[in-house]
C-alpha positions in Angstrom: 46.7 88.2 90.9 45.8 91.3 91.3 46.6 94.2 94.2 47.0 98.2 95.4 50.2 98.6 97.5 49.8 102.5 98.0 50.6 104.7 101.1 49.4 107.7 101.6 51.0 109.9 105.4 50.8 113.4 105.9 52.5 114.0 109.0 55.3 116.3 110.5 59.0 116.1 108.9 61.0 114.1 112.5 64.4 113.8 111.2 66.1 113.8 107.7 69.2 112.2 106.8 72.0 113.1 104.5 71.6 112.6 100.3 73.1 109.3 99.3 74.4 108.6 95.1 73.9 105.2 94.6 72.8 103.9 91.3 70.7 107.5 91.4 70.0 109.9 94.3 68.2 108.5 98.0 67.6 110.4 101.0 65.6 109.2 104.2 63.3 111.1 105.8 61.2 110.0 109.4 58.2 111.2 109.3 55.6 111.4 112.8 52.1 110.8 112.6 49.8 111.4 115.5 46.8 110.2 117.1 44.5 111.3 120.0 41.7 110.1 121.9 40.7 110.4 125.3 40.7 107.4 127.5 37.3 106.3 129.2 38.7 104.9 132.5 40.5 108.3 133.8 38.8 110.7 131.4 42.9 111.7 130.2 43.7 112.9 126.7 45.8 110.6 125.2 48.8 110.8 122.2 50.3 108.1 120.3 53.1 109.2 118.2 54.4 106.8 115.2 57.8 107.7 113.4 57.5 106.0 109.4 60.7 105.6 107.6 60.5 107.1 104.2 62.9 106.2 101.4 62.8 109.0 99.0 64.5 108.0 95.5 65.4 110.3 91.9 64.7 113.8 91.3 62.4 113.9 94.3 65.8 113.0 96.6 67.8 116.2 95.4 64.3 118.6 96.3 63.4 117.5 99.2 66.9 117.8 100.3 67.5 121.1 99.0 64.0 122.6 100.8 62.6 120.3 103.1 63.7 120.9 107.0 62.4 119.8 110.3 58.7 120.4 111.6 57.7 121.2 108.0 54.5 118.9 107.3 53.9 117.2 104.4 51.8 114.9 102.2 53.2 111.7 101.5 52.4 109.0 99.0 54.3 105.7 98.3 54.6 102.2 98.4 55.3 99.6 101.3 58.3 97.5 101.2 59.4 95.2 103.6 63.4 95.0 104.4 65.1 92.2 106.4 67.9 92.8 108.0 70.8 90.2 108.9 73.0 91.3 112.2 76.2 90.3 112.6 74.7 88.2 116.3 73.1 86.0 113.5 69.4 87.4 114.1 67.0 89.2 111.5 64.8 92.2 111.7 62.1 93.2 109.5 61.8 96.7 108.4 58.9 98.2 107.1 59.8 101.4 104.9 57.5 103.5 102.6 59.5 104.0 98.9 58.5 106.9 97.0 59.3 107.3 93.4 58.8 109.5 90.6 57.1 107.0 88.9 54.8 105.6 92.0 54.1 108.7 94.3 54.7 112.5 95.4 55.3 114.8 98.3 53.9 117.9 98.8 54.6 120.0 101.1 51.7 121.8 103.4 52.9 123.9 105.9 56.2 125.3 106.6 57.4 125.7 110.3 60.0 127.7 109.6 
């Protein structure tokens, strides 16, 4: 079998959470993407705004802590993973998260807001 699971965002930094030591170092990050277009019926311009979830894992966990802040955008690549969640109501929920690793991706940052 053969396949490409690979990810690539570059969108605007939307929230970051705290730096978690587990077996190594995590931190997630939510990152917006955008899309415009303008709608035929009323001749409006139009926004769709997506927030990803990005789990960021090892070395890359401590930088982007350390020197990544809101409205900074930046160049994401990864891999997919799908999570499922068990509440304690007894139903599930799937989670779609991009994992980036030393090993299977970067970040880069492109433009600072700050």
């Amino acid at each position: 079998m053969f396949g490409i699971n690979k990810v690539i965002l570059v969108g605007k930094v939307a929230e970051k959470s705290q730096l978690y030591k587990t077996n190594g170092y995590k931190i997630v990050v939510f990152i917006e993407t955008s899309e415009t277009w303008t709608d035929r019926k009323s001749g409006e311009r139009k926004e769709k705004i997506e927030r990803h979830r990005v789990v960021i894992y090892d070395t890359f966990a401590k930088l982007i802590d350390k020197y990544i802040y809101r409205e900074y955008i930046l160049h994401v690549e990864g891999k997919i993973c799908a999570k499922k969640l068990h509440y304690e109501d007894g139903s599930d929920r799937l989670l779609n998260e991009i994992v980036v690793k030393a090993h299977n991706g970067g970040i880069v940052q492109l433009i600072s807001k700050k």
